[in-house]
C-alpha positions as CSV (number, residue, x, y, z in Angstrom):
1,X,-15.3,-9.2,26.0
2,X,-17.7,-10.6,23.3
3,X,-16.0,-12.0,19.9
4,X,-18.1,-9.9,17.9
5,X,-17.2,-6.9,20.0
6,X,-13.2,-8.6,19.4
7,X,-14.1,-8.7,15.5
8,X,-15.2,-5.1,15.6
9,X,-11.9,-3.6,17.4
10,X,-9.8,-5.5,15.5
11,X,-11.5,-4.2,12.0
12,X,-11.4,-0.6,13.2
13,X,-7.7,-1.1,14.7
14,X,-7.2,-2.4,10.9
15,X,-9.4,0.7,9.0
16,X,-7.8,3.4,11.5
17,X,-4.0,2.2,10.8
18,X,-2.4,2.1,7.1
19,X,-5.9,0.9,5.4
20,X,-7.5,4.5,6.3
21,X,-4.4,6.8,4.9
22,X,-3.7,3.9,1.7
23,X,-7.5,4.5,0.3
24,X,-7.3,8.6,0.9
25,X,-4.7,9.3,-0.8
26,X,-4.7,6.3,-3.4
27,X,-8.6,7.4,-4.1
28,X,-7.5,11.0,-4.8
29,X,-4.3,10.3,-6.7
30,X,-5.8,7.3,-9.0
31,X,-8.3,9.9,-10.1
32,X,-6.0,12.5,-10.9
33,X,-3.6,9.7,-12.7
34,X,-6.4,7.6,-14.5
35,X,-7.2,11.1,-16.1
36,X,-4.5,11.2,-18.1
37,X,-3.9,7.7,-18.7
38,X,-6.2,4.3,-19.3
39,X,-7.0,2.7,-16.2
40,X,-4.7,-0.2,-16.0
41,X,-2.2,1.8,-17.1
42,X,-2.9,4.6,-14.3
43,X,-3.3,1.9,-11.5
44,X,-0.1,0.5,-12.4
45,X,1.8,3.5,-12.4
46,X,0.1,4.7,-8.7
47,X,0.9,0.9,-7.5
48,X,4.7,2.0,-8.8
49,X,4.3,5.3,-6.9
50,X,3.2,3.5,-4.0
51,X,6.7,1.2,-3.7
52,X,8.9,4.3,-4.6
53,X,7.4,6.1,-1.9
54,X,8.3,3.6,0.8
55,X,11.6,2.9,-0.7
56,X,14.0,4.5,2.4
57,X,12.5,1.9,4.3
58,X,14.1,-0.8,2.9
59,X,17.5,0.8,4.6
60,X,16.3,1.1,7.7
61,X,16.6,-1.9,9.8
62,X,14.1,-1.1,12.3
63,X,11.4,-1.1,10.0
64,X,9.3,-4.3,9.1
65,X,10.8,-3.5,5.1
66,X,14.4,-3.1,6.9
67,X,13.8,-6.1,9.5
68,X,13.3,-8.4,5.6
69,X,16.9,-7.8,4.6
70,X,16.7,-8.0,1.2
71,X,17.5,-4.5,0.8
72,X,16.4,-3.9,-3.4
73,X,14.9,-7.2,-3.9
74,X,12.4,-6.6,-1.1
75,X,11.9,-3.1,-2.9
76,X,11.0,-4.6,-5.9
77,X,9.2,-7.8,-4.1
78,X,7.2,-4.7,-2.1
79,X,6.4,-2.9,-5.3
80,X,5.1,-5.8,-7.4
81,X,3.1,-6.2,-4.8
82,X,1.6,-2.9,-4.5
83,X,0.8,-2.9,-8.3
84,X,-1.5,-5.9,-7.3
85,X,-3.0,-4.6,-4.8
86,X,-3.6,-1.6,-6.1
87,X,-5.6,-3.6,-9.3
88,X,-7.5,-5.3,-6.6
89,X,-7.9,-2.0,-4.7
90,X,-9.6,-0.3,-8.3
């Protein structure tokens, strides 16, 4: 197999998984949010959504959140995180 045909499977593998389902609903929600509040404000508060939403993985060990072990502090660590991103992602 060539490495450009390597590059492209691994950037669909990457579009198809989490990426694809993160920018659909994110695109959809941030328009509803930023609606009713500024932007930065709006893109926060969805990046805050974002962390809530996954928070019953932290207490489940066989998740990748779970597997950290940090239990809230990897909540919050996760959700901090997701606010950035989700300023990048706008």
């Amino acid at each position: 197999m060539s490495k450009e045909t390597r590059g492209l499977i691994a950037f669909l593998r990457c579009m198809s998984r989490p990426w694809s389902k993160e920018l659909g609903w994110r695109g959809c929600a941030r328009d509803l949010i930023t609606a009713q509040l500024e932007v930065i404000p709006g893109v926060l508060l969805l990046g805050l959504i974002w962390g809530v939403w996954h928070l019953t993985l932290v207490f489940m060990p066989a998740t990748g959140h779970g597997e950290l072990g940090f239990k809230l502090t990897s909540f919050w660590t996760f959700t901090l995180y997701n606010m950035a991103i989700s300023l990048l992602m706008t």
